[in-house]
N, C-alpha and C positions, 0 to 999 in steps of 0.2 A: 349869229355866233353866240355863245352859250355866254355865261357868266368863268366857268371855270376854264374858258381856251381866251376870255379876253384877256384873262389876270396872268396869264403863262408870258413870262418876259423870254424871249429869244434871240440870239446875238446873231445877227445874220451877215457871215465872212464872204465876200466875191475874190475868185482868183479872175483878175480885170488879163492875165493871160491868157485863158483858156475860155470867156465869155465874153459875145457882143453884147454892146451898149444897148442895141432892140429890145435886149430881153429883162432890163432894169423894172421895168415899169410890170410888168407878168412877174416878175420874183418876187416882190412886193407885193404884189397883191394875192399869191398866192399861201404867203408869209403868214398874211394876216386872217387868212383862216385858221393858222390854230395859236397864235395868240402875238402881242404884240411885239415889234421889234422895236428893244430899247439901244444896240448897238449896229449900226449900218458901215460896215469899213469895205472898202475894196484896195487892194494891193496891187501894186504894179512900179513899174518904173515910170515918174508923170515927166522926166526931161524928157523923153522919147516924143517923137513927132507923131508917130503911129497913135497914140495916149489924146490926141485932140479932140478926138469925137464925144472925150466921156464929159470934158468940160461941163456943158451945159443942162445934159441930164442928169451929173451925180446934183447939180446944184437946185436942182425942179424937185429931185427926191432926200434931199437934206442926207447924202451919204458922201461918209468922209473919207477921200483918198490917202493911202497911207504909202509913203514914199520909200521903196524899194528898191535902192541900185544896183544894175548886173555887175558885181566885181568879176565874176568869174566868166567867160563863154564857154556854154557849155553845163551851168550851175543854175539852176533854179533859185534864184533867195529868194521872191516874191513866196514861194512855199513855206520857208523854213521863216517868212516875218508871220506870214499868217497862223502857222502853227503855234509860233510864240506866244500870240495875240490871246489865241485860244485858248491855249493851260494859264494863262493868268487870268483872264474870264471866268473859267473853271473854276479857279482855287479863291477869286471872289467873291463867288457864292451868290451870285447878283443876278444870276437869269435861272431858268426852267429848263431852256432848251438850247440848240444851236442849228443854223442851218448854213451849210458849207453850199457853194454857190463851184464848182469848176467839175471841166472831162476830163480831171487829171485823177491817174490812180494814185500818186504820190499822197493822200486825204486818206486814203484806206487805212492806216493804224492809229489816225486821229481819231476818226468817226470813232472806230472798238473800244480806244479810251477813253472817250466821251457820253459812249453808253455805258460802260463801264463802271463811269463813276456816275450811273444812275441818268443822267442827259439826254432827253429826247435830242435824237438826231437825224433830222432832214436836209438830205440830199437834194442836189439839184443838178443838171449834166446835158448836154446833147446825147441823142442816142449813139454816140461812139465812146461814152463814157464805161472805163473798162467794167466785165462783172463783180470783181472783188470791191472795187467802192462801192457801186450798186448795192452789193450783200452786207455792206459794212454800217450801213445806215438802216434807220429804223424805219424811213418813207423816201423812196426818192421819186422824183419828175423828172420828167422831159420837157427842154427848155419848150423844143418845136410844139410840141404836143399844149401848152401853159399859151402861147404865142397863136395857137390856131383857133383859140376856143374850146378845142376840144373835140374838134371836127379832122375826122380822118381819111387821107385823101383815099385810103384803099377802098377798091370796090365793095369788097368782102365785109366792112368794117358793119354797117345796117345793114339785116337782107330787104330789097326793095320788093313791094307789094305791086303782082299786078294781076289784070282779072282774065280771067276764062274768056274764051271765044267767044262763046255762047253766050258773056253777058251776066255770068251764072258771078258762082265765089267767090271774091276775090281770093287768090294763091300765093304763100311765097314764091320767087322764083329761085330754084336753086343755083348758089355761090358757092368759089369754091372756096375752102379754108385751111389760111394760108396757118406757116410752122409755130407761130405764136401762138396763135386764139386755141391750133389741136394741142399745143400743151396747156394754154389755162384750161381746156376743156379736160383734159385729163385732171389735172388739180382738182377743180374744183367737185369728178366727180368721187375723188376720193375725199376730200373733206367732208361731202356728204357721208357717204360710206361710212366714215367715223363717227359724225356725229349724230346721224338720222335717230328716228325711236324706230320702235319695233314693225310700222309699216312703209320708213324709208323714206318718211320726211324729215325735212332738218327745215329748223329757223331760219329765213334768208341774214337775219341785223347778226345772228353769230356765226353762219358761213362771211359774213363779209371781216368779222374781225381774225377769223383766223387766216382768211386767204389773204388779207394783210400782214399778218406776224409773218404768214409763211412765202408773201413774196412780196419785199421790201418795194420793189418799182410798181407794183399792180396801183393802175389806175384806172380807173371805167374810163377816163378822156381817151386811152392810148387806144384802144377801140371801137372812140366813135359814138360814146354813149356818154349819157351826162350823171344817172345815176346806175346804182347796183341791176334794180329791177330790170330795165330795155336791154341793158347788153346780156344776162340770162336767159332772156327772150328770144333776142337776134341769134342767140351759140345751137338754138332748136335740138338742144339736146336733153332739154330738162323739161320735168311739169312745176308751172308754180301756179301756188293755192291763195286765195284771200282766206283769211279766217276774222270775223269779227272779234273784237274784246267788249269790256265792258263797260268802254265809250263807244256810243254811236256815231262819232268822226273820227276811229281811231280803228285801223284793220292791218293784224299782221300778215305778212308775206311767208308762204312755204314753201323748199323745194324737196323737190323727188329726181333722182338719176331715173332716165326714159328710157326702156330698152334693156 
């Protein structure tokens, strides 16, 4: 990690209603790729019996339960403490960023006014987390996806390599591809499109920052890939090029739309 993402302080809020205790130890560590968390709270109601399990991991990860009573059935208030929590963080001035930790859309006109007022804002959710939070944030994860490694159980996600009868070249074998990957594929071959020079290649490090701006949950893990380069590779819809610089251990990556 760089110098300028360790110094980025970030208030990382858990709605302790809509996330397992499993996935404490993956938030945190995922956190801490772009810079560090100085505020760790998770909301919930702790009389509750169901509340037992967090015990002993909020106390391994120094994170402070903050006590939210249902008055209402039927009313969320663990939302409405967290949000509190939030614009007064906000207004003092004392982090960088913030990262909302729940699969609830209720977080959706936090996130807007949290970028809003300038605030990196990362998302975190299970994949039932609705699209409007998703869009509302500036990066969001999947808990499952942070939890697996990054290892995805679909077939489709690496194509697997395997060889000719004959002993000859090895082949990809063809997969099929499923509704997800044919939309980043479409994406991405339009960001190239946009950004290519005049024979249709484009920089892979500035296709990766805009297919970020332009899709807040895009993660290489959610398809199985650890960085940028392999899952361009695995999508076999693209050329990409080495080009050297004018360090000798240092070669940019190019892509070109195939076809």
């Amino acid at each position: 990690m760089d110098e300028g993402k360790a110094d980025k302080k970030i208030a990382v809020l858990i709605d302790a209603d809509n996330v397992s205790n499993k996935y404490i130890g993956y938030i945190l560590n995922e956190v801490s790729n772009y810079g560090t968390p100085t505020y760790k709270r998770i909301y919930g109601d702790w009389t509750s019996s169901r509340m037992g399990s967090w015990k002993d991991v909020l106390l391994e990860r120094s994170v402070t339960p903050i006590q939210q009573y249902s008055y209402t059935i039927g009313k969320n208030a663990t939302d409405s403490a967290l949000i509190i929590d939030a614009m007064d963080i906000l207004y003092s001035e004392s982090v960088d960023g913030f990262c909302i930790v729940s699969s609830d859309s209720d977080f959706t006109r936090l996130a807007s006014r949290l970028r809003e007022a300038g605030m990196m804002v990362i998302g975190m959710g299970e994949k039932k987390t609705p699209s409007a939070f998703r869009a509302a944030c500036e990066k969001f994860k999947y808990l499952e996806v942070l939890a697996s490694g990054g290892e995805n159980s679909e077939a489709e996600a690496v194509a697997p390599v395997q060889k000719e009868k004959n002993g000859a070249a090895p082949v990809k074998k063809a997969v099929p591809i499923n509704k997800e990957k044919a939309q980043l594929i479409r994406t991405i071959r339009t960001i190239v499109s946009e950004i290519s020079d005049e024979d249709g290649w484009a920089f892979l490090g500035e296709l990766g920052n805009v297919l970020n701006r332009r899709l807040p949950d895009f993660d290489t893990r959610n398809y199985g890939a650890m960085k940028l380069t392999p899952l361009i590779e695995s999508l076999d819809s693209f050329d990409v090029e080495s080009r050297k610089t004018g360090s000798s251990h240092v070669t940019h990556k190019f892509i070109r739309n195939r076809g």
